[in-house]
Structures are given as C-alpha cells and as structure tokens.
N, C-alpha and C positions, 0 to 999 in steps of 0.2 A: 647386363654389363655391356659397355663397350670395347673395342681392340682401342689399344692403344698402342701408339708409334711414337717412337724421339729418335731423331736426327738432333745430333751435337756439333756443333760448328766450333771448332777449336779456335779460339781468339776473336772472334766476332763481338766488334763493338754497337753500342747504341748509333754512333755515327755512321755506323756502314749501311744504316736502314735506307738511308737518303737513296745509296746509290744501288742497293738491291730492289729496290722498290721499283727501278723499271726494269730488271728481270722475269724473265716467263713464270718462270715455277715461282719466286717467290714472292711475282704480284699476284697470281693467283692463291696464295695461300695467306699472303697476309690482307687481302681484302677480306677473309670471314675472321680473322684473328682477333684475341684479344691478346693485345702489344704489351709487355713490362717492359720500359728503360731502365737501363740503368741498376741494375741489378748488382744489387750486396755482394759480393763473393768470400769466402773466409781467406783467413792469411795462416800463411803465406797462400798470395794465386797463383799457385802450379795447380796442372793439371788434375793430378790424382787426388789429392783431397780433395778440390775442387768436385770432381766426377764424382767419388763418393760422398760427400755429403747431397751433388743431386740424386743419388740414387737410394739415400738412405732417409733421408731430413732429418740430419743432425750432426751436429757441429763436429768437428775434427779429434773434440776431445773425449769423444766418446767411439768415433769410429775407428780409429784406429790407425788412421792413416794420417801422416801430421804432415807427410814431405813424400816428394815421387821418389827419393832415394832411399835407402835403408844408409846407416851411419857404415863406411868401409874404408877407414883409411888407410893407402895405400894398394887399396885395388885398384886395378887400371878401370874397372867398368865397375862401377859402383851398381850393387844388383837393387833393380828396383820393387816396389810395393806391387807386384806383380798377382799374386796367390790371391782367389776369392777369399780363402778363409783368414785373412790380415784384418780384413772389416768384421767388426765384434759386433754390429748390431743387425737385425733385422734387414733385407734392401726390398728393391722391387720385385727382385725376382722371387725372393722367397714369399714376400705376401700372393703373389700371382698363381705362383706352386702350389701354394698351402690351399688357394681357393678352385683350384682343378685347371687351371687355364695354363695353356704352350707358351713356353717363354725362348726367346733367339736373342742374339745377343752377336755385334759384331766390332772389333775392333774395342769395346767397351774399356775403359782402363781396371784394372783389380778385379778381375772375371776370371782368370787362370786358374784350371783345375777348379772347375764351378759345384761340384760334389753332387752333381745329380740336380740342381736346382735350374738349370738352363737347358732345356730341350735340344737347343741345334745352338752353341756357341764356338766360336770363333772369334777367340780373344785377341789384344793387344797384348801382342810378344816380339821379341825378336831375339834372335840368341846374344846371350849376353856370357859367356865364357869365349874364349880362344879355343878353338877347334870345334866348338856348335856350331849345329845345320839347324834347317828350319825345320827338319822332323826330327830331330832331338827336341824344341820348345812347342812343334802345333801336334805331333800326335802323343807325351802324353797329357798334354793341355787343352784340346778341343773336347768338346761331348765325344759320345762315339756316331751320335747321327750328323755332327759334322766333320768329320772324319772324311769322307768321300767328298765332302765342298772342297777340304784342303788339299786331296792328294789330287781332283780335276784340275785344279789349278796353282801348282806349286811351281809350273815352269815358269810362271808370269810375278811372282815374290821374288819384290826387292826390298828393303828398304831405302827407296826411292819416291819421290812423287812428282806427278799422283798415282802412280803405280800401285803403290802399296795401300791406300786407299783405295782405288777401281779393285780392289783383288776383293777386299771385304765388301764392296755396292754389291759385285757380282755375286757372290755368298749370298747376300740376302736377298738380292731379285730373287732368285731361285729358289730359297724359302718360300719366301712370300708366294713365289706363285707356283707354287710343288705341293705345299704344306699350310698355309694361311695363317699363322701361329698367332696369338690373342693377343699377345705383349713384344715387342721390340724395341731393341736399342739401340742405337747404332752411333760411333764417333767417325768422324774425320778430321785429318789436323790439316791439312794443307795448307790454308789459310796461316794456321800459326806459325808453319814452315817458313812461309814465304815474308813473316814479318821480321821472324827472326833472323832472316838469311837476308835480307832488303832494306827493312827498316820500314816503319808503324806504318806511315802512309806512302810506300815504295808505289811506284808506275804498276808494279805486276801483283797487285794487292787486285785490280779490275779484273786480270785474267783466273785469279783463283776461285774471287766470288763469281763469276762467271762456271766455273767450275763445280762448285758445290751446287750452285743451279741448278745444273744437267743432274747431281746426283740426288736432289731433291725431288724433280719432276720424273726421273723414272725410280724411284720407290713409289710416288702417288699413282703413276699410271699402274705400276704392278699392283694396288692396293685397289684401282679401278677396274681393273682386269677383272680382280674378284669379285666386284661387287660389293665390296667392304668399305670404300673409302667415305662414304656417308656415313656408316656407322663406327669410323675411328676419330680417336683426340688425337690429333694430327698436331708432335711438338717440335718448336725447332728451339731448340736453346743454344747458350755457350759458354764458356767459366771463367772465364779472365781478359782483363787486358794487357798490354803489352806500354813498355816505356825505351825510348832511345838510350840508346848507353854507347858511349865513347869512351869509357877508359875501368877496365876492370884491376879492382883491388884485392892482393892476395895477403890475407892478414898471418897465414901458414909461415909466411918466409919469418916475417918477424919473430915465429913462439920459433920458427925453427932457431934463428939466430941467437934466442934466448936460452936454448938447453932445453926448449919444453917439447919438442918432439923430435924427432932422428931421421933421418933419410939415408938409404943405400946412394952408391954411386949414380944411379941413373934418375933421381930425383924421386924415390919413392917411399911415402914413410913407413920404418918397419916397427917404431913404437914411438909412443905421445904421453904425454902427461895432460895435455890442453889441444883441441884442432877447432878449425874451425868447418864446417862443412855447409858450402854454398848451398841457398836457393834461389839463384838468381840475384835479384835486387834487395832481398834479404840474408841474412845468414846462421844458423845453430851452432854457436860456440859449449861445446862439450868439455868438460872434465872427466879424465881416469875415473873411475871406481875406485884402484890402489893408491891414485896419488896423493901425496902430502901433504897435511895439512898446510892452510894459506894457499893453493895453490891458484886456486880463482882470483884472489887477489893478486897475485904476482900477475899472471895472466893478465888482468885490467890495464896493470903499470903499463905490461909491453905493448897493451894496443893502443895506450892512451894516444899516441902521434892520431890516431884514425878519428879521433873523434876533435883533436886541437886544431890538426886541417881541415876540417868540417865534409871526412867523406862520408863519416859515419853519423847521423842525423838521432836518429833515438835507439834506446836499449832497453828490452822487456824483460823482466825477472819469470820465473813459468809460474809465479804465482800473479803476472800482469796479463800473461800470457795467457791463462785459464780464466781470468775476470774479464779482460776487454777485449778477447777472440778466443776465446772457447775451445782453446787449442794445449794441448800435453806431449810432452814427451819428457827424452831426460838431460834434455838439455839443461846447463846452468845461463844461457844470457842468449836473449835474440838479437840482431843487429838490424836496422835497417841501413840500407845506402841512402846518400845523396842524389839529389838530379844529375843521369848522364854516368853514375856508377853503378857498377855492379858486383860480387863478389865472386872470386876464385878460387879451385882447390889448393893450388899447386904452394910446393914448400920451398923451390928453390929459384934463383933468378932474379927479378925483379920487383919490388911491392907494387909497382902501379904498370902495366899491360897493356897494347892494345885487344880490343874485340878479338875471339876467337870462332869463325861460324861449322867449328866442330862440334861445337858443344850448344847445345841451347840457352845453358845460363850465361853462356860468356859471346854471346852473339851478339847485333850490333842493333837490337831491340830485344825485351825479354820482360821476364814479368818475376812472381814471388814480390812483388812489392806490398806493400800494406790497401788492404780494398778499396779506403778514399782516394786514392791515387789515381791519376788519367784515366782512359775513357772504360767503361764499364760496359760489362755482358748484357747479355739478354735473354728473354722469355717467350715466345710467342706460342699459342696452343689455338687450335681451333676446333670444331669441330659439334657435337652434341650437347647442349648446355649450356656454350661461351655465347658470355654477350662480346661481340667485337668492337673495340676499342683501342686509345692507347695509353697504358695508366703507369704508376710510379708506386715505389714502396716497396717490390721484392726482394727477399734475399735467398740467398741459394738455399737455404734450411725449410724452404715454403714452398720449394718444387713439387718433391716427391709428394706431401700431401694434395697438392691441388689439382695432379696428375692423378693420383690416383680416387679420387671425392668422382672426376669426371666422367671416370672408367668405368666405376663403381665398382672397384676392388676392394674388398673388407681390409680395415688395417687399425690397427690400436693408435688413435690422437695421442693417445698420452704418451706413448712409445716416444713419439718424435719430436724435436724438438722446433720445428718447423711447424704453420699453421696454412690449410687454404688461403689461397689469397682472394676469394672472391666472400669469401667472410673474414678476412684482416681487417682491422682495423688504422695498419699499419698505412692500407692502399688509397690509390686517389687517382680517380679518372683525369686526365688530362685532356686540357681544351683539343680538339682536332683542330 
C-alpha cells in the first residue's frame, strides 16, 4: 500500500491551471501529475455533496447528503449536513480503518462526530446556535487524539480567512509530522471565499491561489520530512464552480403573499404549507407532509411570474431528479435560475434583491447550479503508478475509486458507483 494525501481546493477551476502553473508548490506537483479538466460535479454544486460523493463514489442519491443545509424554515442558521453519520454509505475512511491503516482528516466537510473511523479528525464546524463556543462544536466533535491539536490552538479560531484554514494546515503539519498517518484529507475554502465575496475572476483570486500554494508546499515538505513523499498519491482536487450573480430571487415572498406560509413580525416563518429553500443558483421547493390536497399545484400558479420573466430557466420533478443526477430527497420540484440569478430564503420585502456577501448563496458569485454550467473542477493525483498527463472524462463519482486502486486500499467496485479513471472508458488523454 501507499499513504495517500488530498488537499481539496474549494472552488478551483480548470482555468486557474494556467495561472497556478507558475506557482512553486503547484509547478512542482503538477509536473509528475496526471491532470483531469474539467470535471463532472453532481447537482446541485455545493460543497457538501459535492465532498461526499468525492469521498464516497457515489452519487447524491444514495449518500445521503442532497444539499449543505438540512430543510429549517424559519431558523435563523439553517443547521448544516454536519454529522459523519448523515453519509449512509461506505467513505474513505471507513475502507482505510477496516484495512488497519491511520486515517486524519481536517476541515473535511460531513466528518463531525467520526465514531471512531478517523484517527486524529478535526472537522469542518463552527457553531451554529446563538450562544455556541467553539468548544461546544470541536470538543464533542473532534477524535479524542485530536483534542490537544484543538485546545493548542483555539486562541487563533476564527471564522475568518485565511485564518480559519491556517488553524486546520497547522493541525495537520503536526500530524503528519508527529504521527505519519496512511490516509489524509484535508479542505480549504479560501478560494471559494474570495469568489464569493469578489466575484469569479475578482483581482484577489491571485492572492488566494497564491495562498493555497504555501499550504500545498508545506504539507509535501512535512510528507518530505518523513520520508514518505515518494511513496504517497499526492491529490489536489475541487468540487465546483462558481457563477456571477447580480440580483437574487426570493420566491418565499410570493407563497408568503399567497397564505402558503406565515411569518412572525420580524420576518420569520413560523409555519408553511409550500417554502422554498435556496441552493444558491438552484432551489428545493418543498411541500407540507399535512398540507391539502392540490397544494403543489396552487404553489406552481404562485410561482408561475418566475418562470414567465424567464428568472427561473428549468424545473425537475425528483423523479428527473433521480434519473438525470442521481440525486433524492423530499422535495416536490427543483428550480434552477437564470444567468446572474440566484435564489433567496427570505419571506418578506422584496421578490427581486441585491447580492447579499453574508450568506454564500446570496453573494455576488455562487454556485448550486446545474454541473454543465461555467467553469468546472478539477482532478490532479500524482505519485506511484500515474502516468502524467492531461486528460478529460471525470466525474466526481470516479474519485474515490481511483484514489483508492492507487493507494491500494481494498474496496468493493461494485459498492460504488463511480469507476477508476485510468480504466474508464469514459477518459481521453488530451493533446499537451
């Protein structure tokens, strides 16, 4: 077997190759690489399904994770897909456990409360209640041997960047070069920060990739340290892109105007018949359990303006939903937006908004769009048995096995719905 490493670059497209490419650390790593552009992602591309299907290989509709949010209307902080145990199939980590090998895990998204399957994790959290600390969400959420990474450095957590990213590198330099552990994970969003908060190709898009850089080249030196870095599949991937958006649509106001859901004084819904609940540049239009018959139909009448103004572009039944992206929940209708829209929670005020850069879906670039859409993630692996190149054809479902074929981690094909890419058929070397 070999160690295996992934570094996740939050929003990184095919296009940003050009300009990382004369970067230290990631000319040095993509000179032995073999390149995927362009890269399939499921829909909606937010992050967390996104991450769990790379960590699982297999589509959305079976992991369990459809959306970064859980459905809460009327919470102020909508609680996210947080909990390892949300993901209902097999991941990396548990193949890696089950075969004797140390697994770390940092910033990972859906790792929370790991059940013994992550050696030294330190998850992607942050408190999400009114009156939470950060040792209310990391200590009873970390392993217990990373427990002392969190409480060394709890005075430098923020939910800031790149702060809150350099808090997790440091976590794992120190693993890595304390403990040597077989399997790592590790995410950074910065990048996706800075697209959302700036816009797709913002001036300060150079400083971030810049940024992830440095945190690239010292995990390989710490992997060098050891001795190890020869004998690790050294991955950099990333799970979505991102699209401009100028004016966000709250279709909430409208079911509110309608009698199909209720708000307190302060704009908050305290009951629904119909909501709709943003993913960004998509949206999950929900129905009651209790409500009355016809009620999805009524529902349609009232959004019909969103679809005669042409903000709302197409609409997937969960049985379109499950055949042409592999994706479930209990949603009754998917939405996608228009170019330069994106969708809102909110039930009161105006149907059409500017950009909001509180929020990630309502920022002034953002993603949850449908996977053919603007510029696409990426794949790069190096290491013991890549031929280096740069080829076409992956999808995020063909990660985890090809990562793990490299490793030589034992894992059920059939399990997953995903295939190696270096036996796809799907793949195709592209001219240098």
């Amino acid at each position: 077997m070999h160690k295996l490493v992934v570094m996740s670059v939050d929003a990184m497209f095919t296009e940003d190759l050009a300009e990382v490419r004369h970067l230290p650390a990631f000319t040095e790593f993509m000179d032995r690489a073999a390149i995927f552009e362009d890269v399939e992602a499921v829909y909606p591309t937010l992050t967390y399904p996104c991450h769990t299907t790379m960590l699982t290989g297999c589509w959305p509709d079976r992991t369990g994770v459809p959306h970064n949010e859980r459905l809460a209307p009327g919470e102020p902080i909508a609680p996210w897909y947080w909990e390892y145990d949300s993901i209902k199939v097999p991941t990396a980590f548990d193949y890696a456990h089950d075969a004797g090998l140390t697994c770390a895990s940092f910033e990972w998204p859906v790792t929370w409360k790991s059940q013994g399957r992550i050696d030294w994790n330190v998850p992607e959290i942050v408190p999400f209640k009114e009156g939470m600390t950060w040792d209310d969400v990391f200590l009873p959420g970390c392993s217990p041997k990373a427990v002392e990474l969190y409480e060394k450095r709890r005075d430098m957590l923020v939910h800031e960047y790149p702060q809150f990213d350099e808090f997790f590198v440091q976590c794992a330099e120190e693993v890595i070069e304390s403990h040597n552990p077989d399997v790592v994970f590790m995410h950074q969003v910065l990048l996706d920060h800075v697209r959302h908060e700036c816009g797709v190709n913002a001036r300060e898009i150079t400083e971030a990739l810049r940024e992830h850089d440095a945190w690239i080249g010292r995990i390989r030196r710490a992997l060098e340290a050891q001795g190890t870095l020869d004998d690790t599949v050294f991955v950099v991937l990333s799970d979505h892109g991102q699209l401009e958006v100028d004016t966000d649509v709250c279709p909430n106001v409208l079911l509110a105007a309608a009698g199909l859901l209720d708000v307190d004084e302060c704009g908050r819904v305290t009951s629904w018949r119909a909501y709709v609940q943003s993913a960004g540049i998509s949206a999950h239009l929900f129905i009651a359990p209790d409500a009355p018959a016809g009620t999805l139909e009524t529902t349609l009448r009232v959004l019909q303006p969103l679809f005669d103004y042409g903000v709302v572009t197409d609409r997937f039944t969960p049985e379109e939903m499950r055949e042409r992206f592999h994706n479930a929940g209990d949603f009754a209708l998917v939405l996608e937006a228009a170019p330069t829209y994106a969708f809102a929670n909110q039930a009161v005020g105006e149907l059409f908004v500017g950009p909001d850069n509180s929020d990630y879906k309502f920022s002034v670039a953002t993603h949850g769009h449908l996977p053919f859409r603007g510029e696409k993630p990426v794949f790069m692996v190096a290491g013991p048995g890549v031929v280096p190149g740069r080829y076409a054809g992956a999808r995020e479902i063909d990660l985890l096995p090809t990562m793990l074929k490299l490793a030589g981690i034992p894992y059920d094909a059939c399990a997953l719905d995903g295939q190696d890419l270096f036996e796809n058929p799907r793949v195709r070397k592209l001219a240098e």
